[in-house]
Backbone as CSV, one residue per row, in Angstrom:
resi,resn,N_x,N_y,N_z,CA_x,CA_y,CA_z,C_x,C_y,C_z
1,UNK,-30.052,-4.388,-2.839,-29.860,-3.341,-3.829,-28.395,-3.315,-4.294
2,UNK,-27.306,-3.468,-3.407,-25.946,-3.112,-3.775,-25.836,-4.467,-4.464
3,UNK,-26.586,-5.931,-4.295,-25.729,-7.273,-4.983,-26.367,-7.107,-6.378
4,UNK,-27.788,-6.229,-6.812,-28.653,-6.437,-7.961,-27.533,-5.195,-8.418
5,UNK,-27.365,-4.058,-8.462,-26.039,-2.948,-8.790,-25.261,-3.766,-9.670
6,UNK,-24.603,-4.538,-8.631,-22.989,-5.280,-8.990,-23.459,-6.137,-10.287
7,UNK,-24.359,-6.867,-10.026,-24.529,-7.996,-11.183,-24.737,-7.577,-12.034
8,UNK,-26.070,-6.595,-12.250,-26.353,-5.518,-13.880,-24.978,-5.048,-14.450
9,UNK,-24.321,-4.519,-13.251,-23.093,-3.678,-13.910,-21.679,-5.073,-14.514
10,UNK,-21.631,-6.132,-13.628,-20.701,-7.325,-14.168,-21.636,-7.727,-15.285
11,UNK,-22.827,-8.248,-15.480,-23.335,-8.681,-16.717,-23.159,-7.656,-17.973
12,UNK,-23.469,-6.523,-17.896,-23.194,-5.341,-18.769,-21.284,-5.413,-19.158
13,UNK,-20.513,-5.597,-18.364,-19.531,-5.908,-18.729,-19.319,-6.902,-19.228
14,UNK,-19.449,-8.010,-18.626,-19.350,-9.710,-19.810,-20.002,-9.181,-20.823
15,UNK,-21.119,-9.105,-21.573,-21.938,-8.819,-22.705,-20.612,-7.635,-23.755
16,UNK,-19.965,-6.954,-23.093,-19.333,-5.708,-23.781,-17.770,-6.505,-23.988
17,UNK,-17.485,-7.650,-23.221,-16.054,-8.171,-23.134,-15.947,-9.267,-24.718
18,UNK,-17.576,-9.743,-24.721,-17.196,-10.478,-25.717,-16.123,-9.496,-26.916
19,UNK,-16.334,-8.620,-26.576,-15.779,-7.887,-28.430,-14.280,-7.249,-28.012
20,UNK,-13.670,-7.600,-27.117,-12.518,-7.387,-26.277,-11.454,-8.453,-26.594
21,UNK,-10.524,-8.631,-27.401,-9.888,-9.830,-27.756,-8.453,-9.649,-27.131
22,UNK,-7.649,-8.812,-26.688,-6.603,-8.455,-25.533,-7.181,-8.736,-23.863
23,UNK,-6.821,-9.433,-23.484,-7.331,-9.688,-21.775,-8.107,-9.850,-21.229
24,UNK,-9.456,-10.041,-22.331,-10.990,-10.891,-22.051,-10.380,-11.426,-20.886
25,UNK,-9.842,-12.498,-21.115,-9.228,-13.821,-19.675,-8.821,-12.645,-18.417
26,UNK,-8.547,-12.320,-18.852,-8.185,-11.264,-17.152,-9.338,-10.322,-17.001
27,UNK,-10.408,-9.804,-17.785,-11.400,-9.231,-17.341,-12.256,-10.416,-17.161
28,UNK,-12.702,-11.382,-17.222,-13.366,-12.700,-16.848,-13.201,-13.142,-15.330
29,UNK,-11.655,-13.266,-15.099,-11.182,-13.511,-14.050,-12.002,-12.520,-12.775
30,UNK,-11.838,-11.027,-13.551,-11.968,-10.379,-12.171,-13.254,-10.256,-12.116
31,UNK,-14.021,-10.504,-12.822,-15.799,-10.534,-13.183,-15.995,-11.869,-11.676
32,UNK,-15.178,-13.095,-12.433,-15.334,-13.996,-11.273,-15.301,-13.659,-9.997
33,UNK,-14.032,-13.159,-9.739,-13.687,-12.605,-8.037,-14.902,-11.543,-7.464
34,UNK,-15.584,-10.877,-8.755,-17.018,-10.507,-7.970,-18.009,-11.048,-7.366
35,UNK,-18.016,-11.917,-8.516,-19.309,-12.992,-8.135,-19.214,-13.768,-6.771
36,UNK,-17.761,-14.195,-6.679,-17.632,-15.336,-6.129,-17.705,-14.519,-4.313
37,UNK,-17.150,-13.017,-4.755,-17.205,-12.048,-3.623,-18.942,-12.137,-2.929
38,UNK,-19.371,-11.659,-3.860,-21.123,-11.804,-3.549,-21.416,-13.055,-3.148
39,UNK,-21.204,-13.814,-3.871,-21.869,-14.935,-3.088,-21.368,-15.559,-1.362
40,UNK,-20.091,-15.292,-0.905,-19.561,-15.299,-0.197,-20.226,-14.128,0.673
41,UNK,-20.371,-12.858,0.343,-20.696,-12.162,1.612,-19.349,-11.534,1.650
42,UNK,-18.757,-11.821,0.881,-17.076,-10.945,1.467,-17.409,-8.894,1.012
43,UNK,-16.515,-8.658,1.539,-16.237,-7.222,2.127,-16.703,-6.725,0.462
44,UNK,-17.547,-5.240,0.347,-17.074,-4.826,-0.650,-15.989,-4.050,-1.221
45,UNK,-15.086,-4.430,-0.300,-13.946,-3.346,-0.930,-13.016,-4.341,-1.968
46,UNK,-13.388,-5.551,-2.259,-13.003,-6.536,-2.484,-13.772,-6.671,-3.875
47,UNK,-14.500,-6.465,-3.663,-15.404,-6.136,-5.176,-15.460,-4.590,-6.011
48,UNK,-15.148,-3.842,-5.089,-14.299,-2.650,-5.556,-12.994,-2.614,-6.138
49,UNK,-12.341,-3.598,-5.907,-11.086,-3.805,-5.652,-11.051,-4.625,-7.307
50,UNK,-11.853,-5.263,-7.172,-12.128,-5.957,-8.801,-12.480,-4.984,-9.897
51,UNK,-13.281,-4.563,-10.045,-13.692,-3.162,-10.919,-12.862,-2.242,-10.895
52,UNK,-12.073,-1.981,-9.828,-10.751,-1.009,-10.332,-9.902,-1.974,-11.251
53,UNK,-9.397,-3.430,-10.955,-8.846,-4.106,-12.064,-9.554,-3.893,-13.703
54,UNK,-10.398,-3.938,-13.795,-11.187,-4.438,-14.829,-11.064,-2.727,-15.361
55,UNK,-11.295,-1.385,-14.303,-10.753,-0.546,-15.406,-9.712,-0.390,-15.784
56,UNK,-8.625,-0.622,-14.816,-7.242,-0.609,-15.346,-6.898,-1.415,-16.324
57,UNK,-7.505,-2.756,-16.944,-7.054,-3.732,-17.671,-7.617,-2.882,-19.020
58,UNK,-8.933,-2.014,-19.250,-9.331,-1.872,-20.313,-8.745,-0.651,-20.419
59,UNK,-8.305,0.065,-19.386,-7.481,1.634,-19.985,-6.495,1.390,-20.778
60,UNK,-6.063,0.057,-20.711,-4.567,-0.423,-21.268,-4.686,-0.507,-22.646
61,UNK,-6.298,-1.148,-22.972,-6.108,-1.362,-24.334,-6.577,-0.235,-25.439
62,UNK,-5.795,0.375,-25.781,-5.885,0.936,-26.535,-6.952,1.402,-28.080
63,UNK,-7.288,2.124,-28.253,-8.184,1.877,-29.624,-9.482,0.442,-29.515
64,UNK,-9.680,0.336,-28.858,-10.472,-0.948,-28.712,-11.602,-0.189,-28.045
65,UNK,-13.073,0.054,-29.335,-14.538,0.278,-28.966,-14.929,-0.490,-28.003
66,UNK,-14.638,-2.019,-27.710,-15.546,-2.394,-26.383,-14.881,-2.083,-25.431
67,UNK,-13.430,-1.838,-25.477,-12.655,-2.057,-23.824,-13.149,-0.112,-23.898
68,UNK,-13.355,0.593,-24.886,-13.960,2.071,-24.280,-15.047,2.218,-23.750
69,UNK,-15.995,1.227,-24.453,-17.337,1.119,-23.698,-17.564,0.205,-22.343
70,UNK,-16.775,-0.262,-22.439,-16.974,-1.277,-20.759,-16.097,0.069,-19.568
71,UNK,-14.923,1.338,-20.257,-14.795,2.078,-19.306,-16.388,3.307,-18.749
72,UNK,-16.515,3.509,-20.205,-17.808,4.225,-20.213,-18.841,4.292,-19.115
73,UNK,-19.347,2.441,-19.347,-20.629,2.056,-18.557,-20.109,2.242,-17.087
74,UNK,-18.836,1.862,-16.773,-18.405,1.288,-15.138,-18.350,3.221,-14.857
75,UNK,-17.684,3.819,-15.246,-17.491,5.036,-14.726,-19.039,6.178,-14.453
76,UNK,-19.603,5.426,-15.782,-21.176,5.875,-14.936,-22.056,4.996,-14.044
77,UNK,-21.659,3.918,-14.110,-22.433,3.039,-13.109,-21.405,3.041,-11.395
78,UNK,-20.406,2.726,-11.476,-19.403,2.646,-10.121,-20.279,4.101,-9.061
79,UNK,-20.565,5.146,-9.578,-20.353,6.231,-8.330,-21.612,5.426,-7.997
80,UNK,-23.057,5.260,-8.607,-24.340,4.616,-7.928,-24.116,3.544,-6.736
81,UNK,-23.007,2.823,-6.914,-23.284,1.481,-6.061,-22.588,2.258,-4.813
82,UNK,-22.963,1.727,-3.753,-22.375,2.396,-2.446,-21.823,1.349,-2.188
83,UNK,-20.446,1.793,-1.799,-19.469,0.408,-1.445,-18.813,0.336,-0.122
């Protein structure tokens, strides 16, 4: 349940990053360090630890509809996943 969570909520973000043209590459990156977290089995605080990047990278950008909607989705999806 918590790895099907993570992936809906990272795929829902890739899908919303395409329209993100400031730090796509650094929200990509930390999309990776999830995946690569899950597949590994590593800790979730480590994949927590990624999604706090990924909101901090999109709080940054300013005026930008997808980097508001990728805060949107994570801030209603993050409390569901138990980490």
């Amino acid at each position: 349940d918590f790895k099907e969570k993570v992936l809906e909520l990272t795929e829902k973000i890739e899908n919303l990053a395409e329209d993100v043209e400031i730090d796509r590459d650094d929200i990509a990156f930390e999309i990776s360090k999830i995946k690569i977290a899950l597949e590994k089995e590593d800790s979730p605080k480590l994949i927590k630890s990624a999604f706090n990047a990924i909101k901090g990278i999109t709080a940054s950008i300013a005026g930008n509809v997808a980097a508001n909607e990728i805060t949107e989705v994570m801030n209603h999806s993050l409390p569901n996943i138990k980490f």
